[in-house]
C-alpha positions in Angstrom: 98.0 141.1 79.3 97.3 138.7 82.5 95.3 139.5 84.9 96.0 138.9 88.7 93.3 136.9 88.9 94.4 134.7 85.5 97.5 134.4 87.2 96.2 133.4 91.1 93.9 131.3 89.0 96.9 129.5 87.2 99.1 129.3 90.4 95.9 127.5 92.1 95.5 124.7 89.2 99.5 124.0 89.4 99.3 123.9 92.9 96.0 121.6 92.8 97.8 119.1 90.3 101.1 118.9 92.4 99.4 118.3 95.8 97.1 115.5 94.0 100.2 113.5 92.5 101.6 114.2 95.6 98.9 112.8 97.5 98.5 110.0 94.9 102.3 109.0 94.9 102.1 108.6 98.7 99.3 106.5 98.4 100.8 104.3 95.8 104.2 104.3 98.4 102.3 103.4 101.1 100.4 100.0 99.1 103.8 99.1 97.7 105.4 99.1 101.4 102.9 98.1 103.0 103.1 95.1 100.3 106.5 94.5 100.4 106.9 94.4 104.1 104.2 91.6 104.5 105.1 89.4 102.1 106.3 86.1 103.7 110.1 85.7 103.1 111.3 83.0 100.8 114.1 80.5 102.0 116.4 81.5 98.9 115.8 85.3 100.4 117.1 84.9 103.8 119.6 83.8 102.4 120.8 85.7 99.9 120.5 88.9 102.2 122.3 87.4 104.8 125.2 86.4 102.7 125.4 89.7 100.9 125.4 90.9 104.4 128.1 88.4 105.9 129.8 89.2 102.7 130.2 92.8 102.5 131.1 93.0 106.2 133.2 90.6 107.0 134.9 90.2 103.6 134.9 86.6 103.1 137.0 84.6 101.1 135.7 82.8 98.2 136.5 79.6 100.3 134.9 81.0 103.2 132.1 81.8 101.5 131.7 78.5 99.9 131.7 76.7 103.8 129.0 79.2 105.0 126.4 79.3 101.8 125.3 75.4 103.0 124.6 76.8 106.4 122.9 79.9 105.7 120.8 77.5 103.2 119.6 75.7 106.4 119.8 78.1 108.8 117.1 80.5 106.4 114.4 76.8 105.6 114.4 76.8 109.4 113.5 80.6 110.1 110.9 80.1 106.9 109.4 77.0 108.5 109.5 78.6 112.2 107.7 81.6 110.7 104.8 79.8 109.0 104.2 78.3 112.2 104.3 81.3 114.1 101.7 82.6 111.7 99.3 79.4 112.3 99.7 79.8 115.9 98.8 83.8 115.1 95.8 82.6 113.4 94.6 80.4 116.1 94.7 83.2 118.8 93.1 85.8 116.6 89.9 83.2 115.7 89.7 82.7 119.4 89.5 86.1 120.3 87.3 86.9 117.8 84.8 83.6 119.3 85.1 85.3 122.6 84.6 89.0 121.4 81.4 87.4 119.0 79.6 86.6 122.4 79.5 89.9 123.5 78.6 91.4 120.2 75.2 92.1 119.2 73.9 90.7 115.7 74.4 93.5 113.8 78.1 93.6 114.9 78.8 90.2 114.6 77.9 90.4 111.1 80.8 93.2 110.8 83.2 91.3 113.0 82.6 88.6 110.6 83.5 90.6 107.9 86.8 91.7 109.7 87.3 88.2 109.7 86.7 87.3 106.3 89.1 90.4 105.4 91.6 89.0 107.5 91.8 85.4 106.0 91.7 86.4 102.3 94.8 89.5 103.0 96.3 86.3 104.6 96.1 84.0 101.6 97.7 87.4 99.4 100.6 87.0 101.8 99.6 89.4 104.3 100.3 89.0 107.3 100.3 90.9 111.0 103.6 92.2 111.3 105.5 93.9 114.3 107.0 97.0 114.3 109.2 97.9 112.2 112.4 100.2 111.9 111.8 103.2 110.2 115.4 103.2 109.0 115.7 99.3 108.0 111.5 98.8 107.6 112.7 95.7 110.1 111.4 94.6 113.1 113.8 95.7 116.0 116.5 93.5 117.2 116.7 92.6 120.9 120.2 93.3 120.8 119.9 96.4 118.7 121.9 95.1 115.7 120.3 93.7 112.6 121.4 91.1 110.5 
């Protein structure tokens, strides 16, 4: 027959390996979103989500939808190309700040600022990126006017 204490030690170990997949699953959720959130959006993308979007809630005719694919085509190389920019611009602050913060800095934390820095341009070349807040419902930045699109 089990013991209580076989049995409290058996509850513990189930326990133990639940809360550690637990623990290891939200780990892995948070890298994949994390991931997913700061990868730079394609052209093809923007598009696609906004016509599935245009689509489904406005109902568009095959004609319609036909007459709006060229413009949402352009419309989403423009938001690409305005968003690589923004991200330059983003860069060029950040190294200035980090130039002014370095003055203040004694050698032994400008050697760890550097590091930050170095961290920061390679998760930048991975597609990483500083990104705003974001919706907890959408995992998109807030629009001004409250809608998304």
């Amino acid at each position: 027959m089990i013991t209580a204490f076989a049995k409290s030690k058996a509850v513990a170990y189930v326990v133990s390996i639940f809360l550690v997949g637990g623990i290891t699953g939200g780990v892995v959720a948070v890298g994949v979103n994390r991931h997913a959130q700061s990868a730079q959006p394609h052209s093809h993308d923007i598009a696609t989500h906004l016509r599935d979007r245009l689509t489904s809630s406005l109902d568009l005719t095959p004609e319609q939808l036909q007459q709006v694919n060229p413009i949402l085509e352009k419309s989403s190389e423009e938001i690409q190309k305005i968003h690589a920019e923004t991200m330059e611009r983003v860069g060029g602050v950040m190294t200035g700040s980090y130039d002014q913060i370095s003055a203040l800095l004694t050698p032994e934390q400008k050697v760890k600022l550097e590091q930050m820095q170095n961290e920061r341009g390679n998760s930048q070349h991975r597609g990483h990126h500083f990104r705003p807040h974001t919706s907890p419902r959408s995992g998109r930045p807030p629009q001004p006017d409250g809608g998304q699109l």
